[in-house]
DSSP file (Angstrom, degrees, kcal/mol; ACC not computed):
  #  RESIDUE AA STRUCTURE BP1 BP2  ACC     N-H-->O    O-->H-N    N-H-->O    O-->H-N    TCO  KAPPA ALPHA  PHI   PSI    X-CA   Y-CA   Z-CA
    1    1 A X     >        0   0    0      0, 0.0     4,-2.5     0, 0.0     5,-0.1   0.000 360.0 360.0 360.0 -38.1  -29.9   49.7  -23.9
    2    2 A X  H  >  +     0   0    0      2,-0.2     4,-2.1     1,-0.2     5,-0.2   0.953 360.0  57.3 -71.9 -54.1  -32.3   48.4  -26.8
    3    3 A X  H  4 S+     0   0    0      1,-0.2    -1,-0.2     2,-0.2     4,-0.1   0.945 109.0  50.8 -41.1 -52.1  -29.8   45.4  -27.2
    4    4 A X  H >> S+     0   0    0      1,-0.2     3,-1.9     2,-0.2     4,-1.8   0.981 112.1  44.2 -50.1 -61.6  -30.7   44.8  -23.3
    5    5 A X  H 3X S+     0   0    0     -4,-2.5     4,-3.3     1,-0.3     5,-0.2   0.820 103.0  63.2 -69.9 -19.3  -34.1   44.9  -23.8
    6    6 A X  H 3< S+     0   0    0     -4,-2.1    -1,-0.3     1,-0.2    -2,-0.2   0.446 105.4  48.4 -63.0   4.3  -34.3   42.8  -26.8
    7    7 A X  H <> S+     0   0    0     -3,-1.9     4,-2.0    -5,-0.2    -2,-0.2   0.644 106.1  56.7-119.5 -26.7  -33.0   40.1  -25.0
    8    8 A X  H  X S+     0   0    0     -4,-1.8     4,-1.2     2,-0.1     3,-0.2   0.996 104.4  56.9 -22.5 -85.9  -35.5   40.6  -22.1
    9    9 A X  H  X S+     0   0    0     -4,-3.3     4,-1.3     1,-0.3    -1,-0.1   0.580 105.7  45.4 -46.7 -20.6  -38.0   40.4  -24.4
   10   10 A X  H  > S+     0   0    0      1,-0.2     4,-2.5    -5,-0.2    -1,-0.3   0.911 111.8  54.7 -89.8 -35.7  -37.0   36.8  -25.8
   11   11 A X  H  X S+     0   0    0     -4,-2.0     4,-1.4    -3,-0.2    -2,-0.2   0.691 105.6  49.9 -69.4 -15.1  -36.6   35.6  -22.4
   12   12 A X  H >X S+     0   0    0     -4,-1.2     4,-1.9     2,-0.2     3,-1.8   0.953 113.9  44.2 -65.4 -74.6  -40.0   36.6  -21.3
   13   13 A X  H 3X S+     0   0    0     -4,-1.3     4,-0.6     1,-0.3    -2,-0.2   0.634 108.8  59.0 -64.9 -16.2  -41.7   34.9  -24.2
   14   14 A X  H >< S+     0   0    0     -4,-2.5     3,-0.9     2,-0.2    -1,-0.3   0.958 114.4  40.4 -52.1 -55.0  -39.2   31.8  -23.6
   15   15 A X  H << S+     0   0    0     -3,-1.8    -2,-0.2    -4,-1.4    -3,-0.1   0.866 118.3  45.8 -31.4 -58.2  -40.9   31.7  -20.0
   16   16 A X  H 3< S+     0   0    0     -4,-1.9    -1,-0.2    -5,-0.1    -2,-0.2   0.646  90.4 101.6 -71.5 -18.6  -44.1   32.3  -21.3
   17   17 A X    <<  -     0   0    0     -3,-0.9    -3,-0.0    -4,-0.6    -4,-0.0  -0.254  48.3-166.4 -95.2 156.0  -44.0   29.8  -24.3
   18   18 A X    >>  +     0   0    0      1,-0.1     3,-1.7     2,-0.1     4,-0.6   0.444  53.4 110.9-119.7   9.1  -45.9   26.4  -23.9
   19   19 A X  T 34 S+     0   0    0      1,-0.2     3,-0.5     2,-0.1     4,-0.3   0.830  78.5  40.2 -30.6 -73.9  -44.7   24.5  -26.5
   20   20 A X  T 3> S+     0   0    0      1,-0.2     4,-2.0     2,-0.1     3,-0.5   0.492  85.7 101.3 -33.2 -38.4  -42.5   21.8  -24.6
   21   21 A X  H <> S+     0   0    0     -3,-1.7     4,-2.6     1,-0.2     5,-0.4   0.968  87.6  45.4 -55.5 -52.3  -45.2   21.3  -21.5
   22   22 A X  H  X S+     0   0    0     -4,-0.6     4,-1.6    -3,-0.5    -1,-0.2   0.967 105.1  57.0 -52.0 -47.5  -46.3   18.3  -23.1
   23   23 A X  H >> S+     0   0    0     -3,-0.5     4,-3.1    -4,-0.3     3,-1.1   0.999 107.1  51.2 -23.2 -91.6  -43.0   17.1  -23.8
   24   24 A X  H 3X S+     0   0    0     -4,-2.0     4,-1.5     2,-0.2    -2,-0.2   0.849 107.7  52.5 -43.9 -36.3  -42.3   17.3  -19.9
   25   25 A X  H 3X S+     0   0    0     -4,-2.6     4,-1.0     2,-0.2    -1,-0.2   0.948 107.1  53.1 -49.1 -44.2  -45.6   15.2  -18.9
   26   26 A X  H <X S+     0   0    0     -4,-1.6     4,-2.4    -3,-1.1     3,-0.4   0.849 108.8  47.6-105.1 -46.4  -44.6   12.6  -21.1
   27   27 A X  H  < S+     0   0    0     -4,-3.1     4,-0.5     1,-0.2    -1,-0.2   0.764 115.6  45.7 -92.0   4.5  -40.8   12.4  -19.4
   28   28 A X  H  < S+     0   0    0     -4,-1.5     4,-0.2     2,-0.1    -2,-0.2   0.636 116.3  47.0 -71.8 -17.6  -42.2   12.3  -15.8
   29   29 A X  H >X S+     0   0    0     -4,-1.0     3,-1.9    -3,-0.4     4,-1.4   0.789  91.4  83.8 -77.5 -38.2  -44.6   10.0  -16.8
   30   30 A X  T >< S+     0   0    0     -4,-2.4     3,-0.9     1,-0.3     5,-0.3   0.773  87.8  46.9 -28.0 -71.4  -42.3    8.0  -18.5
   31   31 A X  T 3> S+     0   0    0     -4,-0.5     4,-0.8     1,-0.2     3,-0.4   0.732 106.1  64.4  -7.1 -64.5  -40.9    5.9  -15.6
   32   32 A X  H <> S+     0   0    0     -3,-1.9     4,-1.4    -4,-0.2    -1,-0.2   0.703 104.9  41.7 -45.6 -46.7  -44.3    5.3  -14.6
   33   33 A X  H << S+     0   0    0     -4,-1.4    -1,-0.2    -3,-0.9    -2,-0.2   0.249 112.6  52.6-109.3  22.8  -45.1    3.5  -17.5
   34   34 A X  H  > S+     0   0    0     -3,-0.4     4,-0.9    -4,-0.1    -2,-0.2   0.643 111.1  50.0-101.0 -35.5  -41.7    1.4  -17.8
   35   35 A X  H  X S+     0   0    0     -4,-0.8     4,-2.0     1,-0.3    -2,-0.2   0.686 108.9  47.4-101.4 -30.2  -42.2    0.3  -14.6
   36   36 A X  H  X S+     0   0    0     -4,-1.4     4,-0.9     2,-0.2    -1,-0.3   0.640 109.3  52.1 -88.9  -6.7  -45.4   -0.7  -15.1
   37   37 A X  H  > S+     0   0    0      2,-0.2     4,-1.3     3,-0.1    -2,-0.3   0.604 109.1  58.1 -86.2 -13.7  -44.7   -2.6  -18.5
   38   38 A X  H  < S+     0   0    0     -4,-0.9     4,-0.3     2,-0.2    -2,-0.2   0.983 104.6  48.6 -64.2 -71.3  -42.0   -4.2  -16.3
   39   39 A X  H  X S+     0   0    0     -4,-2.0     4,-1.5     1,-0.2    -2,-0.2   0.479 108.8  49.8 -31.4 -41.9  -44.6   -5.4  -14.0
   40   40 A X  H  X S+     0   0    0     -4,-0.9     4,-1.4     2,-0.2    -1,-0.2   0.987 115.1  48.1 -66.8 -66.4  -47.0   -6.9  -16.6
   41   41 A X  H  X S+     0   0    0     -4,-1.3     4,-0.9     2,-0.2    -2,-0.2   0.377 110.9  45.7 -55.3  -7.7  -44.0   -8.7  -17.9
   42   42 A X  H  > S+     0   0    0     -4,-0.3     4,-0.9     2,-0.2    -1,-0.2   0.933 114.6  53.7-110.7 -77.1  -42.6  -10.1  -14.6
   43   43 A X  H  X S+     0   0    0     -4,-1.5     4,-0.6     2,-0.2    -2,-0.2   0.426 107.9  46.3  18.8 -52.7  -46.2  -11.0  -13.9
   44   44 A X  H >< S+     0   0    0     -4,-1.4     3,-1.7     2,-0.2     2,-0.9   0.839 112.9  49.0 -88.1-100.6  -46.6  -13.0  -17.2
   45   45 A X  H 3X S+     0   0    0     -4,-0.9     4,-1.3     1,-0.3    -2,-0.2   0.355 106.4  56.1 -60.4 -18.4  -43.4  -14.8  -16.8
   46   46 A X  H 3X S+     0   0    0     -2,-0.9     4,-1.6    -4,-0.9    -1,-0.3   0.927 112.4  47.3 -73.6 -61.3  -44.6  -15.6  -12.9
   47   47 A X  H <X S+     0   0    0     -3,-1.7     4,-2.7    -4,-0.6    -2,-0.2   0.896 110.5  50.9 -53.3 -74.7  -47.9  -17.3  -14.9
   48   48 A X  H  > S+     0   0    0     -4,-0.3     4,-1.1     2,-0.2    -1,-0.2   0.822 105.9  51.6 -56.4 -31.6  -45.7  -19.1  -17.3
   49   49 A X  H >X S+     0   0    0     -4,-1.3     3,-1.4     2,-0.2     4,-0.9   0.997 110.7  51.4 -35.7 -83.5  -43.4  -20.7  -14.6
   50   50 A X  H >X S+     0   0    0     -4,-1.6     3,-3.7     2,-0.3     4,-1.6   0.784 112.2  47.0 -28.5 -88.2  -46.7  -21.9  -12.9
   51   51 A X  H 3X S+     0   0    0     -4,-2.7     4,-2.1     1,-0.3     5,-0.4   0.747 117.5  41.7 -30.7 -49.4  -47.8  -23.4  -16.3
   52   52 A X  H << S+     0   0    0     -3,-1.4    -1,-0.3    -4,-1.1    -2,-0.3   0.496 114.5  49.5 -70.3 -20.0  -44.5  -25.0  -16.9
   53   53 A X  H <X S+     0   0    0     -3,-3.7     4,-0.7    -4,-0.9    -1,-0.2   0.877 111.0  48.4 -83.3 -70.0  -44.0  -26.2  -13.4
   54   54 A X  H  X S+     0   0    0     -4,-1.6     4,-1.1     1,-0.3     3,-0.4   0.812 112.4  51.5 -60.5 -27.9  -47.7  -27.8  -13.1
   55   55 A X  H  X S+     0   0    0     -4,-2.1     4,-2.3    -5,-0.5    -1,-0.3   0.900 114.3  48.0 -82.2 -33.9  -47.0  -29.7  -16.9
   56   56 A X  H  4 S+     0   0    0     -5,-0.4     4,-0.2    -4,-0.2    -2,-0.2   0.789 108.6  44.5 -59.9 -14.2  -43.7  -30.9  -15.2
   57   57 A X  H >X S+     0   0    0     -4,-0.7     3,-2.7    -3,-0.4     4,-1.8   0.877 119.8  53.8-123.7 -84.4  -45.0  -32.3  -11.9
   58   58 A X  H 3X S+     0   0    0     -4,-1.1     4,-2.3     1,-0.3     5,-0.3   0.778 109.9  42.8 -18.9 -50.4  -48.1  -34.0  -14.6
   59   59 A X  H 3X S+     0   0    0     -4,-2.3     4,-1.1    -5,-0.3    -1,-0.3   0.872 105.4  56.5 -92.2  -5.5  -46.1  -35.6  -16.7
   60   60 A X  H <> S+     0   0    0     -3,-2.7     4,-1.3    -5,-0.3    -1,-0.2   0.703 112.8  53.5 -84.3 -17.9  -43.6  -37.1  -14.2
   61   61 A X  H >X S+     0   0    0     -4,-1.8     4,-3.0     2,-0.2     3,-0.8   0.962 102.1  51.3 -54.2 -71.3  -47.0  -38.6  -12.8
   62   62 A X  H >X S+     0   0    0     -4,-2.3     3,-5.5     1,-0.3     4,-1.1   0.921 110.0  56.1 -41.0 -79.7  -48.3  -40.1  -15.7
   63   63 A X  H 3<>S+     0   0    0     -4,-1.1     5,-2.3     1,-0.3     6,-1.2   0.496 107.9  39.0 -83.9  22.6  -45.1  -41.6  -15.9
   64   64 A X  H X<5S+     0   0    0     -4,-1.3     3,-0.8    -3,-0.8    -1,-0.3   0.548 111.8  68.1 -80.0 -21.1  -44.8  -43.3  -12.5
   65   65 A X  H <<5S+     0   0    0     -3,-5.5    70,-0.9    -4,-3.0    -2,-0.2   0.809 110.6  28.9 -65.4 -34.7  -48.5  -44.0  -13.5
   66   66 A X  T 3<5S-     0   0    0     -4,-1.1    -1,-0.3    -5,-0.2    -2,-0.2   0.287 119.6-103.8-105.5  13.0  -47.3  -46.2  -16.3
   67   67 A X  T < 5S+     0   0    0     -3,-0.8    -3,-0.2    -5,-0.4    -4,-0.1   0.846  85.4 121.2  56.4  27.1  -44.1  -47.4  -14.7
   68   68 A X  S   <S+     0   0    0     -5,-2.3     2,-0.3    -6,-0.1    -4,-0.2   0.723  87.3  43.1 -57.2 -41.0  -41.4  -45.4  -16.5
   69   69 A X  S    S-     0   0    0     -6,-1.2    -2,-0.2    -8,-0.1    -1,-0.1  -0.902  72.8-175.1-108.2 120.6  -40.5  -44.1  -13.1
   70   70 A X        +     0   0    0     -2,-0.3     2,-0.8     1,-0.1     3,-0.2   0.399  66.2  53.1-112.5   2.2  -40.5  -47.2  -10.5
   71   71 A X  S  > S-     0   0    0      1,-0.1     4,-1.5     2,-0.1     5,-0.3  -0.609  71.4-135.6-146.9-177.5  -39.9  -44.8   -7.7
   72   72 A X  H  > S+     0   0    0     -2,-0.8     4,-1.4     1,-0.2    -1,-0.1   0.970 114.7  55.0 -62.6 -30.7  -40.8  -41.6   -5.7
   73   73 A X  H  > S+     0   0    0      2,-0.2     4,-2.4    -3,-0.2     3,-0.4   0.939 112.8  42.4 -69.5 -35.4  -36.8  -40.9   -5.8
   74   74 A X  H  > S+     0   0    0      1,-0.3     4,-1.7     2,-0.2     5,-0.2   0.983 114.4  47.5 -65.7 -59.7  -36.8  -41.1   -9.6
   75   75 A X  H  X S+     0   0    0     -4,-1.5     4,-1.0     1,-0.2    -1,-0.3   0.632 113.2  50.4 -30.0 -43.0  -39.8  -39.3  -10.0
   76   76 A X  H >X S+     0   0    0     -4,-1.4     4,-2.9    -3,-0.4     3,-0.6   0.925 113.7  44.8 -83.5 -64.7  -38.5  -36.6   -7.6
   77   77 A X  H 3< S+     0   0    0     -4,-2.4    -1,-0.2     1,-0.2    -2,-0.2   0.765 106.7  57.9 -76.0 -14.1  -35.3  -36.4   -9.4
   78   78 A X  H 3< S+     0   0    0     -4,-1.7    -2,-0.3    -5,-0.2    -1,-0.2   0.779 107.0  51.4 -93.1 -10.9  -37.0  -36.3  -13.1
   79   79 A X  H XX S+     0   0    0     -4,-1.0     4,-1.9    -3,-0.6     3,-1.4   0.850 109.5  50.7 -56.5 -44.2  -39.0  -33.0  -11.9
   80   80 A X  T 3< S+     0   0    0     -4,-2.9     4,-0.3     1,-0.3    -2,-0.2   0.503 106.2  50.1-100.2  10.3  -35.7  -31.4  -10.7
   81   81 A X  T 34 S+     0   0    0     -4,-0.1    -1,-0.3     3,-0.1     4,-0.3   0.519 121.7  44.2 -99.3  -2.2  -33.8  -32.0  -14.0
   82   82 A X  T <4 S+     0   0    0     -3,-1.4    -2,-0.2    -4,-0.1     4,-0.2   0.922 114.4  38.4 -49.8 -79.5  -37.0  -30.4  -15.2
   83   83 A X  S >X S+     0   0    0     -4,-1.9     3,-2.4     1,-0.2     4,-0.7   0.864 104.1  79.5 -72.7 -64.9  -37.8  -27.5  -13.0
   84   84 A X  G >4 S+     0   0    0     -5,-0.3     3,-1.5     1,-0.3    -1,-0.2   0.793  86.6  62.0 -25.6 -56.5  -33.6  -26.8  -13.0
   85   85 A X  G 34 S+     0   0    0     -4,-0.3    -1,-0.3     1,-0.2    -2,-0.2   0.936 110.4  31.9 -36.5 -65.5  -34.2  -25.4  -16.1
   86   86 A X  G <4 S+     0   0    0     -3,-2.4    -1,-0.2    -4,-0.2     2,-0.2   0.746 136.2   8.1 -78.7   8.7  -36.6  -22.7  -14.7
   87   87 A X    X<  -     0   0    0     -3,-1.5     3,-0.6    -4,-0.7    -1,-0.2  -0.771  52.0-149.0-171.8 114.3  -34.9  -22.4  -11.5
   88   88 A X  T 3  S+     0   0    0      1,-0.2    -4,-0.1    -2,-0.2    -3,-0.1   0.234 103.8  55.5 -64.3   9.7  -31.6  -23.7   -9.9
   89   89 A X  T 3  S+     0   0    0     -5,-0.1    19,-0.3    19,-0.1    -1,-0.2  -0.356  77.8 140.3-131.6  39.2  -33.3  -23.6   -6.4
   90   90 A X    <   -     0   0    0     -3,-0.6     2,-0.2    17,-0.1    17,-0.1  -0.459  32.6-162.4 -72.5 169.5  -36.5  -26.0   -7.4
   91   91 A X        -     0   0    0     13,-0.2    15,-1.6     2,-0.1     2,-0.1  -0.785   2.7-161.1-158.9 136.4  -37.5  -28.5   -4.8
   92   92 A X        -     0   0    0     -2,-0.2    13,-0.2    13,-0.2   -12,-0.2  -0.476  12.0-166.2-157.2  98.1  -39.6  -31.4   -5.4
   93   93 A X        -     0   0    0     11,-0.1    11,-2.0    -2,-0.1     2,-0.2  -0.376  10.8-171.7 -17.1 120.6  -41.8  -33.8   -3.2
   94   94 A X  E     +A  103   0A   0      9,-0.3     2,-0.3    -2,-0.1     9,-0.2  -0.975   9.8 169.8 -19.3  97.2  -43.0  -37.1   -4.6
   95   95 A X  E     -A  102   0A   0      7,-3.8     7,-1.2    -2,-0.2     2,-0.3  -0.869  24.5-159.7-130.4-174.9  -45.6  -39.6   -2.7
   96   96 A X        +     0   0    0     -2,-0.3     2,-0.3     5,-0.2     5,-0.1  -0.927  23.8 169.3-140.9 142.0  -47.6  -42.7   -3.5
   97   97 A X    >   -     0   0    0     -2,-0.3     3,-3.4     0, 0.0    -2,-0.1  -0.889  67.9 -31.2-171.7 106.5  -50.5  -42.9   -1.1
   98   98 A X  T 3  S-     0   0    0     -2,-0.3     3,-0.0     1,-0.2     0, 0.0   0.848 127.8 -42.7  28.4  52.6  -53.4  -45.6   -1.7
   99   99 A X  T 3  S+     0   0    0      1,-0.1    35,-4.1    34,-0.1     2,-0.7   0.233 115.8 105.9  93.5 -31.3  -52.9  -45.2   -5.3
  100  100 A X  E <   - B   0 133A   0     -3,-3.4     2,-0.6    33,-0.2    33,-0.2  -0.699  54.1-151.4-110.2  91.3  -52.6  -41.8   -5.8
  101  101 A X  E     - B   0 132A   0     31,-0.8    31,-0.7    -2,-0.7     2,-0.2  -0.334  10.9-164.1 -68.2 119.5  -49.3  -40.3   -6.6
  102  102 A X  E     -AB  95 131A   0     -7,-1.2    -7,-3.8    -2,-0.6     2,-0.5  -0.705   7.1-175.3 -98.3 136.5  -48.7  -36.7   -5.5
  103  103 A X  E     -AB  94 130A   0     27,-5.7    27,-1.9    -2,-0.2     2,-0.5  -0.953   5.0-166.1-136.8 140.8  -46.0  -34.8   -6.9
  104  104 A X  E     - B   0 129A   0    -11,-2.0     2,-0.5    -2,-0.5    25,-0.3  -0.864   5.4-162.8-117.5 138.5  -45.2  -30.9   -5.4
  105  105 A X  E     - B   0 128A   0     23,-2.6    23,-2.6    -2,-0.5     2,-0.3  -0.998   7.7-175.5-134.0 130.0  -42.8  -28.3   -7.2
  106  106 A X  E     + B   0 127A   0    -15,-1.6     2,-0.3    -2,-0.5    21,-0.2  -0.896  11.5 157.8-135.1 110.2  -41.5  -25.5   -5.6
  107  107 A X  E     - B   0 126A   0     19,-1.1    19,-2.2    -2,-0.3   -17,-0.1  -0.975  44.4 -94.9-137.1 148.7  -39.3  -22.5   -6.9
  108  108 A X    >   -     0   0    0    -19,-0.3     3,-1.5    -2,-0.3     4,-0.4  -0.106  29.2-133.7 -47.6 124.3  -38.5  -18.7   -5.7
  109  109 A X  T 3  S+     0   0    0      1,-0.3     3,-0.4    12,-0.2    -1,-0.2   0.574 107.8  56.9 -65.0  -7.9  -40.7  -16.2   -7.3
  110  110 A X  T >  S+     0   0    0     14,-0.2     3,-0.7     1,-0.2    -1,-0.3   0.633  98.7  62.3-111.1  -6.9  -37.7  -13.9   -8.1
  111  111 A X  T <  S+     0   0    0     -3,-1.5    -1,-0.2     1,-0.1    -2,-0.2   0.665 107.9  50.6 -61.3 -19.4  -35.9  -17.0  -10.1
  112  112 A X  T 3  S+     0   0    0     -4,-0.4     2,-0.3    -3,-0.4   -63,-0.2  -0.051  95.8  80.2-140.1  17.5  -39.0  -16.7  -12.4
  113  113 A X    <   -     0   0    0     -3,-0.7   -71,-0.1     1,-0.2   -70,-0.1  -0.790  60.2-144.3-130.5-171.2  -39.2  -13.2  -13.2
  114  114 A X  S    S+     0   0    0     -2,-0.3    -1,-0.2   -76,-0.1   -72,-0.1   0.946  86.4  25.5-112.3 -53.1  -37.4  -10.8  -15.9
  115  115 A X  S    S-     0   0    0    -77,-0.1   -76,-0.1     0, 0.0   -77,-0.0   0.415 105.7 -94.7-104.0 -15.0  -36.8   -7.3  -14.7
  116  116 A X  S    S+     0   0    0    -78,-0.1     3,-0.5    -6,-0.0     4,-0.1  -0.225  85.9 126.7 134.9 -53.0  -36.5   -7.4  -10.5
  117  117 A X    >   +     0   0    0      1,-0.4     3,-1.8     2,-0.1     2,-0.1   0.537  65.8  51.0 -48.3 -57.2  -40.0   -6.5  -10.2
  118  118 A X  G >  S+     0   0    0      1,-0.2     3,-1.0     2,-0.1    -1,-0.4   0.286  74.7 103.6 -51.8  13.2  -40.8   -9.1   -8.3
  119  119 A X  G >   +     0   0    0     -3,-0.5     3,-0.9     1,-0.2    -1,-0.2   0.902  67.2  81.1 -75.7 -27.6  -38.0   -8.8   -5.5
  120  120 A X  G <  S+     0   0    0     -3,-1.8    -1,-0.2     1,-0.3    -2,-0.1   0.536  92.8  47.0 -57.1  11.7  -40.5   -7.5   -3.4
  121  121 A X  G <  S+     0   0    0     -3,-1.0    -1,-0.3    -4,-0.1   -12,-0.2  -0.516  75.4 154.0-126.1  25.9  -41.5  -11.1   -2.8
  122  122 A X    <   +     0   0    0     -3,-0.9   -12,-0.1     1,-0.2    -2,-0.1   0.829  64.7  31.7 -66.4  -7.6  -38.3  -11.9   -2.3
  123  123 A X  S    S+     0   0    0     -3,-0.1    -1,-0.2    -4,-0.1    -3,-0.1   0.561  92.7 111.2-108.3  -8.8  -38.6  -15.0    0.1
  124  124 A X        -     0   0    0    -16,-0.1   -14,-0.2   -15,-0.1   -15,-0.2  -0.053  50.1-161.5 -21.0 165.4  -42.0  -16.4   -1.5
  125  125 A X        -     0   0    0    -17,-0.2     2,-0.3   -16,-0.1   -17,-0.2  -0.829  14.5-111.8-146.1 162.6  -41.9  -19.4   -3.3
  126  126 A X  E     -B  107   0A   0    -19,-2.2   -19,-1.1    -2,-0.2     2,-0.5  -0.744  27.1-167.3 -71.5 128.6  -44.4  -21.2   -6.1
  127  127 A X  E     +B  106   0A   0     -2,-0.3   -21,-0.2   -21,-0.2     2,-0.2  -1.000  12.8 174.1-161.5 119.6  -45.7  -23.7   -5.2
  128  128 A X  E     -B  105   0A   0    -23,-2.6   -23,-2.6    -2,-0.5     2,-0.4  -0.746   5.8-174.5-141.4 157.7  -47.7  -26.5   -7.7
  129  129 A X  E     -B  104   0A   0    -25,-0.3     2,-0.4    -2,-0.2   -25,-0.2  -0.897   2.2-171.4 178.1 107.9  -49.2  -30.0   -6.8
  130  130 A X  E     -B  103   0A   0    -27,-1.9   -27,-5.7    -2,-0.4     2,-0.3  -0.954  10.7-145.1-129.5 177.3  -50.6  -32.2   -9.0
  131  131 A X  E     +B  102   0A   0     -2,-0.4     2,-0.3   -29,-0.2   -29,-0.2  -0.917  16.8 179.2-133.6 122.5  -52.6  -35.6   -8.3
  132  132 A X  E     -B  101   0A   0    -31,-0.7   -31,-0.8    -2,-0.3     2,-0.4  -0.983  28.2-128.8-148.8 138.4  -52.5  -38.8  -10.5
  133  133 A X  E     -B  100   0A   0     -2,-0.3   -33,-0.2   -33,-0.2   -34,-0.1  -0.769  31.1-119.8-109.5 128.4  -54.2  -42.0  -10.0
  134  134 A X        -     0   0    0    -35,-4.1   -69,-0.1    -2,-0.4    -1,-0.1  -0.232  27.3-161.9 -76.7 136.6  -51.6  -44.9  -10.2
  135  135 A X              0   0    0    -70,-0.9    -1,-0.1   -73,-0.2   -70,-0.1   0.007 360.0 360.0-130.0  55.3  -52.8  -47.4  -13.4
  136  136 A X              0   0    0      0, 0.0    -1,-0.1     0, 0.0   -70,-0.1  -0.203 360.0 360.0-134.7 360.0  -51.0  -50.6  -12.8
């Protein structure tokens, strides 16, 4: 009987003990705070796309602006050997309008991210326009 109740006794104060409770916050929380370091990071990489898009669709300006590029198709097609890189489903618009060549880049927000996070945008797309004033 004394054996029995020593063993009672351990299991109460096992019950009772709080050691651990912190422990357990920290792996329910855990998720929480993957998921939100995911977010940031999917987020940032959404941001760099943009940057990287908008320097692609610039510098294929400039050079139809200097006549490296003599046309809207070239231009067009030196963004999307560009853009491919961040995205096999880029798109890209080239015009020349009274001087001012307009160039538009467009790629799927979930090509441009790292962990998923972004599927909840799954048919969005990015969408960048720059403006360059033709100088010959």
């Amino acid at each position: 009987m004394r054996c029995l109740h020593f063993h009672f006794g351990r299991l109460f104060r096992f019950g009772r003990a709080e050691d651990g409770a912190a422990t357990v916050e920290a792996v329910l929380w855990l998720p929480m705070y993957v998921m939100l370091i995911a977010l940031l990071a999917d987020v940032s990489m959404m941001f760099h796309g943009q940057s990287r898009l908008l320097r692609i669709a610039q510098d294929a300006n400039r050079n139809m602006s200097i006549g490296r590029l003599t046309s809207t198709t070239e231009t067009e097609n030196f963004v999307l050997a560009r853009a491919n890189e961040l995205s096999p489903h880029s798109l890209a618009a080239t015009s020349l309008t009274a001087g001012m060549i307009t160039t538009t880049v467009s790629v799927p927000l979930v090509d441009l991210d790292l962990f998923g996070v972004a599927g909840i945008f799954s048919g969005a797309r990015m969408t960048v326009r720059a403006e360059h004033l033709m100088e010959n």
